[in-house]
C-alpha positions as CSV (number, residue, x, y, z in Angstrom):
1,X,0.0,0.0,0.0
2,X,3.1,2.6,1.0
3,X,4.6,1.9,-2.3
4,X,1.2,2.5,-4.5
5,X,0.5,5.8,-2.2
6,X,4.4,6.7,-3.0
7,X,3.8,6.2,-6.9
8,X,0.8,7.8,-7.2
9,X,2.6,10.6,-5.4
10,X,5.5,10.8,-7.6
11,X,2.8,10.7,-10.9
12,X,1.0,13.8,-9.5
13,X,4.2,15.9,-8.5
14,X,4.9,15.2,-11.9
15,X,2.1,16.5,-13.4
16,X,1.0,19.1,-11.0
17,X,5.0,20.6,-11.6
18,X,4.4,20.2,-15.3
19,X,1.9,22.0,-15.8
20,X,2.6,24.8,-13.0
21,X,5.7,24.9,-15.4
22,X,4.1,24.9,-18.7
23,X,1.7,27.7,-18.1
24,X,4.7,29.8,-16.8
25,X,6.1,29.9,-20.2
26,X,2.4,31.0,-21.6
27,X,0.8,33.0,-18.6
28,X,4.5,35.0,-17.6
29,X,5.6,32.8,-14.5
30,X,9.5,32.7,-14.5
31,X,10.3,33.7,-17.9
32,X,13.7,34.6,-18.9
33,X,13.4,37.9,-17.6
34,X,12.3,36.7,-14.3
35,X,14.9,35.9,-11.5
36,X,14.4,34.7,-8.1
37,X,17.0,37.4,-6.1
38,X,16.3,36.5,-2.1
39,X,14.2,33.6,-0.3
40,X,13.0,32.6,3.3
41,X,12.7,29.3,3.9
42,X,10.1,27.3,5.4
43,X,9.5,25.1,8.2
44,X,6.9,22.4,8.5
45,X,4.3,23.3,9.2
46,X,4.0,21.7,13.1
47,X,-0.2,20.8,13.2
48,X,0.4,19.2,9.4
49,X,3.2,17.6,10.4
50,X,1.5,15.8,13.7
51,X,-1.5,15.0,11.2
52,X,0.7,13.5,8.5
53,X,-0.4,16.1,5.8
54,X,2.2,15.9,2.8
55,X,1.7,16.9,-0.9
56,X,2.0,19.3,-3.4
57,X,1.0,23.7,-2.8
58,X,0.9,25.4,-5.7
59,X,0.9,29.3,-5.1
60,X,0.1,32.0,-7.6
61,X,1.9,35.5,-6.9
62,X,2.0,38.7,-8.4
63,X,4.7,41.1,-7.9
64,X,5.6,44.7,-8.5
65,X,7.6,46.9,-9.8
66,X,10.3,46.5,-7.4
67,X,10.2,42.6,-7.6
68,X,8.3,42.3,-4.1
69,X,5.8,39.9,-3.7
70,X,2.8,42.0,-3.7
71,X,-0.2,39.2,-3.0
72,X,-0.2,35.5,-3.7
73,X,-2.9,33.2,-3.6
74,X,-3.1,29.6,-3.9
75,X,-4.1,27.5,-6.7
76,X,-4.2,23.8,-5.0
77,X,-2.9,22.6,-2.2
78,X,-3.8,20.7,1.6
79,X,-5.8,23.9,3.5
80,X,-3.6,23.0,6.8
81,X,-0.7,24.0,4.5
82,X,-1.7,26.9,2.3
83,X,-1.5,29.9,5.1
84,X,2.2,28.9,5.6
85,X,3.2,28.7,2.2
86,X,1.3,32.0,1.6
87,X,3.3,33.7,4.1
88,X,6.4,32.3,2.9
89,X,6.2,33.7,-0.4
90,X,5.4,37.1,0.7
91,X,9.1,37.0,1.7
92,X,10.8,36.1,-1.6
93,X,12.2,38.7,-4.2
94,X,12.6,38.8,-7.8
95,X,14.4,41.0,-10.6
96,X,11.8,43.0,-11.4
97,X,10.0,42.2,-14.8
98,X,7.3,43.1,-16.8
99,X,5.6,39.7,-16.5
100,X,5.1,39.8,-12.9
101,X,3.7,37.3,-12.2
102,X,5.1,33.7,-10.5
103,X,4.2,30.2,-9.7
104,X,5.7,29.1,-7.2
105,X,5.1,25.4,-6.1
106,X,5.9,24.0,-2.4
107,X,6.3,19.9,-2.0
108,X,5.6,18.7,1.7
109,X,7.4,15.3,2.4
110,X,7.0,13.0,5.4
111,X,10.6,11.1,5.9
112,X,9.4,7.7,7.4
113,X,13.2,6.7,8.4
114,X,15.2,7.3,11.5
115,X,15.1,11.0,12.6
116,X,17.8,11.9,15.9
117,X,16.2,15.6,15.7
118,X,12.6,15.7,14.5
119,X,12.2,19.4,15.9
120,X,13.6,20.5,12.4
121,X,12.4,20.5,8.7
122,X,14.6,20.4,5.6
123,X,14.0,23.7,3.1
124,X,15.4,22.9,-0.6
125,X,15.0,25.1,-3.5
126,X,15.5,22.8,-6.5
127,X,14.6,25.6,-8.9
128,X,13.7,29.0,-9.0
129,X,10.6,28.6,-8.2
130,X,10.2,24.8,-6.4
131,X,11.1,24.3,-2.8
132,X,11.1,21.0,-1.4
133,X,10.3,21.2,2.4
134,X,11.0,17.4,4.2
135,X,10.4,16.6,7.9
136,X,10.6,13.8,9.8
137,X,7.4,11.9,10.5
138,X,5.8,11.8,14.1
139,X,6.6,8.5,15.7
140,X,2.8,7.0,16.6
141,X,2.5,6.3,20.1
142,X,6.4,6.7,21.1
C-alpha cells in the first residue's frame, strides 16, 4: 500500500510541476526575464506535520515593480498547509519584470526513516521557483 501511495505521489508531483511549469512559459511565471534574487525558507508546518499532511502547494503571486511579492494566492494545495506557504512567499524577491507574475510550487514530504532531531524541517530550493520542504514523521505512540 506505501509503495502504490508513493507512486501515485510521484505521478502527481509530476504532473502538477508540469503544468505549474508549462503555463509559466504562456501565462508569464518565471520567464527569462524573471529571476528569483532572495528567499526565506520554510518550516513544516508543526499541526500538518502531527496530522501526517504531505503533498503538493501550488501558489500564484504577483509582484511589483520592485520585484516584491505583492499578493499570492493559492491555486491547489492541503488547506492546513496553504497559510504557511502563503506567508512564505510574501518574503521572496525577484528582478523586477514586466511579467510579474510567478508560480511558485511547495512539496511537503514525510521522511518515514530514523530522525535523531525531529524538531527541524529540511528547506530545498531545487529551482527558482520549487522548494522541497522534508520533515521527519511523528513516531505514533512513542
Amino acid at each position: 500500500m506505501k509503495i502504490c501511495y508513493s507512486i501515485v505521489s510521484v505521478g502527481v508531483l509530476l504532473i502538477v510541476t508540469a503544468g505549474a511549469l508549462s503555463s509559466q512559459k504562456e501565462d508569464g511565471g518565471l520567464g527569462d526575464d524573471a529571476r528569483l534574487v532572495s528567499f526565506a525558507d520554510l518550516e513544516y508546518p508543526g499541526l500538518a506535520r502531527v496530522a501526517r499532511i504531505q503533498g503538493i502547494v501550488v501558489v500564484e503571486a504577483q509582484l511589483d515593480d520592485k520585484g516584491n511579492v505583492a499578493s499570492a494566492s493559492a491555486i491547489s494545495g492541503a488547506k492546513s498547509l496553504i497559510p504557511d506557504c502563503l506567508s512564505n512567499v510574501k518574503k521572496w524577491k525577484f528582478k523586477p519584470n514586466s511579467r510579474k507574475n510567478i508560480i511558485i510550487v511547495y512539496e511537503f514530504r514525510l521522511d518515514e526513516g530514523a530522525c535523531h532531531d525531529a524538531s527541524h524541517s529540511l528547506f530545498r530550493l531545487r529551482y527558482e521557483n520549487f522548494a522541497s520542504i522534508t520533515a521527519c514523521a511523528p513516531v505514533v505512540g512513542g
